[in-house]
N, C-alpha and C positions, 0 to 999 in steps of 0.2 A: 232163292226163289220164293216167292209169297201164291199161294194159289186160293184165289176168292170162290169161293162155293155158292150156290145157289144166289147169287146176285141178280139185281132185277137192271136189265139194258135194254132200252127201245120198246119196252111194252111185253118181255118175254125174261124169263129167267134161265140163266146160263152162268157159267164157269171160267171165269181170266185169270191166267197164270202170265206174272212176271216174273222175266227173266231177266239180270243185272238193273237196269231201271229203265225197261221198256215194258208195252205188252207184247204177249210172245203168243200167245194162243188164246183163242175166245169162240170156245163151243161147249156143249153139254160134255158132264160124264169125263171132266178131265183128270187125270191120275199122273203125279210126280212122288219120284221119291225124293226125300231130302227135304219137299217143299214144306214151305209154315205153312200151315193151312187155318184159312179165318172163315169162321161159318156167316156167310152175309146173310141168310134167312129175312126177311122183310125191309132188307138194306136195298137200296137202288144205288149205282154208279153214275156220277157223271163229272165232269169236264170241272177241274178245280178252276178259279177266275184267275185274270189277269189284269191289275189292275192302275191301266196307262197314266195314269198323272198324278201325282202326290206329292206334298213334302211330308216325309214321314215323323220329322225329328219336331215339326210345330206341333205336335201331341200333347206338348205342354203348354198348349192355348188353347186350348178345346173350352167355351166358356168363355174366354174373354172377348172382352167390348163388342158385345153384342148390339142388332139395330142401328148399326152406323151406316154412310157412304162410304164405298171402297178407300178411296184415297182419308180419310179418315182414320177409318180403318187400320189400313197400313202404317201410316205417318204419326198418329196419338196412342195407338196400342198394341201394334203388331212389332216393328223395327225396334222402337226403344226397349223392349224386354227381349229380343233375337241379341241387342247387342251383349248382354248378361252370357251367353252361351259359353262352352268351354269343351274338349274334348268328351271328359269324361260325364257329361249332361248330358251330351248328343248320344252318345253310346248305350246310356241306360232309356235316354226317351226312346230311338232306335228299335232298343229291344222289345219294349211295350209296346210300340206299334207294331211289329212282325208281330208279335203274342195277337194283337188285335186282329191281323190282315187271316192270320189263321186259325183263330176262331171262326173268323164270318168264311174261310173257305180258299183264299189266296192265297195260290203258291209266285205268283211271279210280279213285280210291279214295277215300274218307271220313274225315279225320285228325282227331284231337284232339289238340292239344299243344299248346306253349307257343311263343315268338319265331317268332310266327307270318305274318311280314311275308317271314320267309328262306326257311319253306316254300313260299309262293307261287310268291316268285321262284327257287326249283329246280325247280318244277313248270313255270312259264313257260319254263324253257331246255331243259327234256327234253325238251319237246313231248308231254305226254302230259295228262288233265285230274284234275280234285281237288275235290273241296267241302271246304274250309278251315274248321277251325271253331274259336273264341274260346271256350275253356273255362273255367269259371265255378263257381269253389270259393273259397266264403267260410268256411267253417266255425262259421256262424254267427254275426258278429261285424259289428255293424252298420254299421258303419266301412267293413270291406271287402267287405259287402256292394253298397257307394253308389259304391266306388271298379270292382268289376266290372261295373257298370250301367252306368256312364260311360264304360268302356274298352270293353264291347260296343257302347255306341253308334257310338262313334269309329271302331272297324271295319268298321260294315259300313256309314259315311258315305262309306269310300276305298275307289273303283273300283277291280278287279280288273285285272289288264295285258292281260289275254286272254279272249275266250270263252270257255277251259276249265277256266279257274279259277273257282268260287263259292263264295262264304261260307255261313256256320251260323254258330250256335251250340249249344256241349256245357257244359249243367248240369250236373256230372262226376254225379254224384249223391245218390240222397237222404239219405247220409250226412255229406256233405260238402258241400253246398248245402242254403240255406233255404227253404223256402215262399215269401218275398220275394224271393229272385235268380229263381228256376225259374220263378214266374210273369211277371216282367219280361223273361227271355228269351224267354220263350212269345211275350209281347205283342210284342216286336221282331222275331221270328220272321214271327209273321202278317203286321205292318205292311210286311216287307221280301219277303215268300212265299219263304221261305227257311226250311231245314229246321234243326228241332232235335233233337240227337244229346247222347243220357244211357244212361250203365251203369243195367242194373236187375236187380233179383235174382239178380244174380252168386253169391253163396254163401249156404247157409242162415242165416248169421249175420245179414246184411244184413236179409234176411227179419225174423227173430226179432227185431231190434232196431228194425226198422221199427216189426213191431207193438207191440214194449213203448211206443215211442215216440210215436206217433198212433195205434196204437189198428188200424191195417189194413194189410195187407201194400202192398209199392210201387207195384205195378201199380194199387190201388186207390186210393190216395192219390194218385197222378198222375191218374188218372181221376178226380178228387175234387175236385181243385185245374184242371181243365179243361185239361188237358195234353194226352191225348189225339188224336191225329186222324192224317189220311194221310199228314204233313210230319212225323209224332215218331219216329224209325227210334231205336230199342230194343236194344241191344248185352248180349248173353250171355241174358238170359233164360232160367236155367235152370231157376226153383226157381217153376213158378206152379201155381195148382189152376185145376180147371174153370170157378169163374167166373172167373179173371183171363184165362182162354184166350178167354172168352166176349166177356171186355169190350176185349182186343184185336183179336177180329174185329169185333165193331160199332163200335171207333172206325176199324178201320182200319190202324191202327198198321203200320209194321215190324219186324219183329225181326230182327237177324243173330247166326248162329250163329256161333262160334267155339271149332269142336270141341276144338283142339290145346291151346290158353290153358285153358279147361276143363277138359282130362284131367291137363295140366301141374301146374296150379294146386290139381288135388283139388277144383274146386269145383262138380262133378257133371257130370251127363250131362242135359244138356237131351231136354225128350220131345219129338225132331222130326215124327215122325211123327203125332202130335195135333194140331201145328199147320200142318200137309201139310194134313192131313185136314177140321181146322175152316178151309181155306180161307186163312188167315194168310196174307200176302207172307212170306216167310222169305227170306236173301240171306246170305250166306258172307262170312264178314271172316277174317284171319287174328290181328286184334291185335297186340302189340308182339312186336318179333323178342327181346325179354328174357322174356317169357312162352311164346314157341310152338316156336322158337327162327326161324323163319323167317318170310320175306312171301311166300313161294311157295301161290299159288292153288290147284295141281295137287296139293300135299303137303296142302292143306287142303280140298280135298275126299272126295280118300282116307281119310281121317279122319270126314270128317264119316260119310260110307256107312258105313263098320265101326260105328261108335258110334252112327250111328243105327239099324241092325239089333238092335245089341247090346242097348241101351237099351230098347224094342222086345219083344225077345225073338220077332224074326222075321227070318227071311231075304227074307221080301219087301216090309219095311220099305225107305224110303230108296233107293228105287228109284232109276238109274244119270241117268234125264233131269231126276228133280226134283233130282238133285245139281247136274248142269251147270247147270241153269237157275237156282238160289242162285247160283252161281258167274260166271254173266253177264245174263242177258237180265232176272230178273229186278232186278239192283241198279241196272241202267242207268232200268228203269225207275221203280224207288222213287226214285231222281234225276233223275225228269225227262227226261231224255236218250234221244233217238231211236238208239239201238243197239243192241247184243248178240243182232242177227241179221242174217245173211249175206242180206239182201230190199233189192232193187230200194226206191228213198226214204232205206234207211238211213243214217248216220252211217257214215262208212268206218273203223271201231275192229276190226282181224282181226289173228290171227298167223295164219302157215301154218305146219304143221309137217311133217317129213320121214316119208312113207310107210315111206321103208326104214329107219325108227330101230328101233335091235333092240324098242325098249317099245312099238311101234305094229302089232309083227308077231305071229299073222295078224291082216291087217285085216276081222275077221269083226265087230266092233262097236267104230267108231270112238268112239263116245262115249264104250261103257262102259271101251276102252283109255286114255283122259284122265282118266276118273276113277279108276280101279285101278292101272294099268299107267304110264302116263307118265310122264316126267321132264322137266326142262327142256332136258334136250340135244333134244328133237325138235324144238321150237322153231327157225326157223330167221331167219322174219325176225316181229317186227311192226310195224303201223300203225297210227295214232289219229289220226283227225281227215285220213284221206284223204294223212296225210304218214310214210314211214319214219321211225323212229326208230331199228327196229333192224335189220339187214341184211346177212345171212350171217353170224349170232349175236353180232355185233360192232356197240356202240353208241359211238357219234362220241363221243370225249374221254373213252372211258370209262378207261384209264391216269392220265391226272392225278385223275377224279374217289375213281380209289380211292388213289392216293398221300397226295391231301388227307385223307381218310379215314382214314387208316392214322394221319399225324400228329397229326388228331385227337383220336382213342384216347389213342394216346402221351401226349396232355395230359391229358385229363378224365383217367385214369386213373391214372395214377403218384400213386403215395402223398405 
C-alpha cells in the first residue's frame, strides 16, 4: 500500500491511499498500517496522459530532413534509414522513448511500428502500458498482402508478458493498404476485441487520391468496407466534411489529434472544434518524434488549444478541460482501461507535479497551467499501474538507457 499525504486534488488538499494498484480511499486524516507513506506537501495529483498515436522506435530521427513535403519526407529520408533497423536498435530506441514518454508524464500509449516483439519488451521493463500494434502495408501486391495476414495472425496468437501490454493492429492506410489486408485486420480485430489503428485523411492529397481512386473520400470508403465502429481509433483526421463528421459519430469511431505532426508536416489544421461539438471521442497523440519533434504530452496539448482556437476562428474554441481530457481520461478510455482519473476504483496511472514550479505559479487554474504554462520540469514523480516508475524526476537505469541510445544513433546514422 502507498498512502499520499497532504496532496493537493480539485482545489483542496487530502489524503489517497493505494491499495494493489488501484485508488482505495481519498479523504482527509487517512491512517494504514504497513502503508509507505510519501509526504506530498505542495505536490498536486493528477491524471498521468495517454498518449494515442506514436511510433515510438523513429526516436532515432528526431532532427532529420527537416522542411520537406511529406512524401519527401518519407521517401528521401525517413524509409531509406527505417530499412537499417534491427531487433536490437528497436529495443534500445524503444527504451529511450518510454524514458522520454515518462519524463513528460505518460503512462500508456498507442504505437505503430515495426520489430514489434522489442517494443513490448521495453514497455514490459519500464513498467508503464502500451497497445502494441502490427502494422500492415502491402502496397497492394498480392503476395504480401497473404504474407501480412499470416504475420498478423501469428501476433496476436503470442501472449503478451504483462497486463499492460495489448495488441492491435494498424492498416497504415488506404494508400498503402488494400481492401483485402484492411478488411482482414478488421475481421482479426473483432475476433481478438482488440482495437484497430489506421492514418486517415492526413493531407489533402490522400483525400483527392482516394477519391480519384474509389470513387469517395476515406472516411467513406472505410465506412463502406465495414471498418467502422467503437474499436477503429483514427489518427490525424484532418481533412473531413460534414457527412464524414456524421458518419464518425454514428459509427463511433475515435479520432486522435496530432496538432504538432500536422503544423510540422503543412498538412492542415484539423476542425476540432466540430468534432467537440458533434460529440466525437477526440484523444491527443503526439506521433513520431521525426514529425513533431517530440513525445511530450504537455507540449502537445499547448498546441493543440492555439490551433484549435486558431482553426476556429474563436477564442472560446478548444476549451482548457476538453484539452486535458484528449490528453488523459479520454484515451484511457477509447482503450479500454479504468484510468485517467484521480476516483476512488481507479487504476493508480498519476504524476504529481511541484506546486512551486515557477510554470505552475499562480496556481489560480491548475489545469489551464498544464495546458498552456507547464513543462516537464514540474513533473516530479509518476506511477502506472499503482507502481513508481519515476521518482524525484529520476527513472531507475535511465544512464545506460540513454548511453544505449546515443550508440544507437551512432550506428543507424553514420553514412
Amino acid at each position: 500500500m502507498i498512502l499520499l499525504k497532504n496532496v493537493y486534488l480539485n482545489g483542496q488538499t487530502t489524503d489517497i491511499l493505494i491499495k494493489q494498484n488501484r485508488f482505495f480511499q481519498i479523504k482527509n486524516n487517512i491512517s494504514a498500517e504497513n502503508a509507505e507513506i510519501l509526504d506530498c506537501t505542495n505536490k498536486a495529483i493528477l491524471p498521468s496522459f495517454c498518449n494515442m498515436h506514436t511510433h515510438s522506435a523513429m526516436m532515432f530521427l528526431r532532427g532529420i530532413g527537416e522542411d520537406l513535403e511529406l512524401m519527401d519526407w518519407l521517401e528521401k529520408e525517413i524509409w531509406p534509414r527505417e530499412d537499417k533497423l534491427n531487433d536490437e536498435y528497436v529495443y534500445h530506441i524503444s527504451k529511450f522513448s518510454v524514458l522520454e514518454m515518462i519524463k513528460t508524464g505518460t503512462t500508456m500509449f498507442l504505437d505503430m511500428y515495426f520489430h514489434i516483439g522489442e517494443t513490448i519488451k521495453a514497455v514490459d521493463e519500464m513498467g508503464i502500458r502500451a497497445v502494441i500494434t502490427y502494422v500492415g502495408m502491402d502496397m497492394f501486391d498480392k503476395n504480401e498482402t497473404k504474407r501480412r495476414i499470416k504475420n498478423a495472425e501469428d501476433f496476436l496468437s503470442i501472449p503478451t508478458p504483462c497486463h499492460r501490454v495489448m495488441k492491435g493492429l494498424s492498416p497504415h492506410a488506404v494508400y498503402t493498404a488494400s481492401e483485402e489486408l484492411i478488411k482482414a485486420f478488421k475481421k482479426m480485430t473483432l475476433e481478438n476485441d482488440t482495437f484497430l489503428h489506421t492514418h486517415v485523411c492526413e493531407t489533402q492529397k490522400e483525400v483527392d487520391d482516394c477519391i480519384q481512386k474509389y470513387g469517395v473520400p476515406p472516411v467513406q470508403l472505410l465506412s463502406d468496407w465495414g471498418i467502422l465502429d467503437q474499436k477503429t481509433i483514427l489518427a490525424h483526421a484532418v481533412h473531413l466534411k460534414d457527412d464524414e463528421i456524421n458518419i464518425l459519430k454514428q459509427s463511433q469511431s475515435v479520432v486522435v489529434h496530432n496538432p504538432a505532426s500536422n503544423l510540422k508536416l503543412n498538412s492542415g489544421q484539423m476542425p476540432l472544434q466540430r468534432y467537440l461539438d458533434a460529440g466525437i471521442k477526440v484523444t491527443l497523440g503526439t506521433d513520431s518524434a521525426s514529425s513533431n519533434n517530440s513525445l511530450s504530452m504537455i507540449d502537445e496539448m499547448k498546441i493543440a488549444a492555439l490551433s484549435g482556437k486558431n482553426q476556429a476562428n474563436s477564442s472560446t474554441s478548444a476549451k482548457v478541460q476538453d484539452i486535458f481530457d484528449m490528453a488523459t481520461i479520454n484515451g484511457f478510455e477509447a482503450l479500454g482501461v479504468q484510468a485517467g482519473k484521480i476516483k476512488e476504483g481507479y487504476l493508480a496511472d498519476f504524476i504529481l507535479v511541484d506546486l512551486n514550479n515557477y510554470s505552475l505559479l499562480p496556481n489560480v487554474n491548475l489545469i489551464s497551467n498544464m495546458v498552456y504554462s507547464a513543462n516537464p520540469s514540474c513533473i516530479t514523480d509518476v506511477f502506472c499501474d499503482g507502481k513508481c516508475v519515476m521518482k524525484n524526476a529520476y527513472v531507475k537505469g535511465e544512464e545506460e538507457i540513454i548511453s544505449n541510445f546515443k550508440k544507437t544513433c551512432h550506428e543507424l546514422l553514420k553514412e
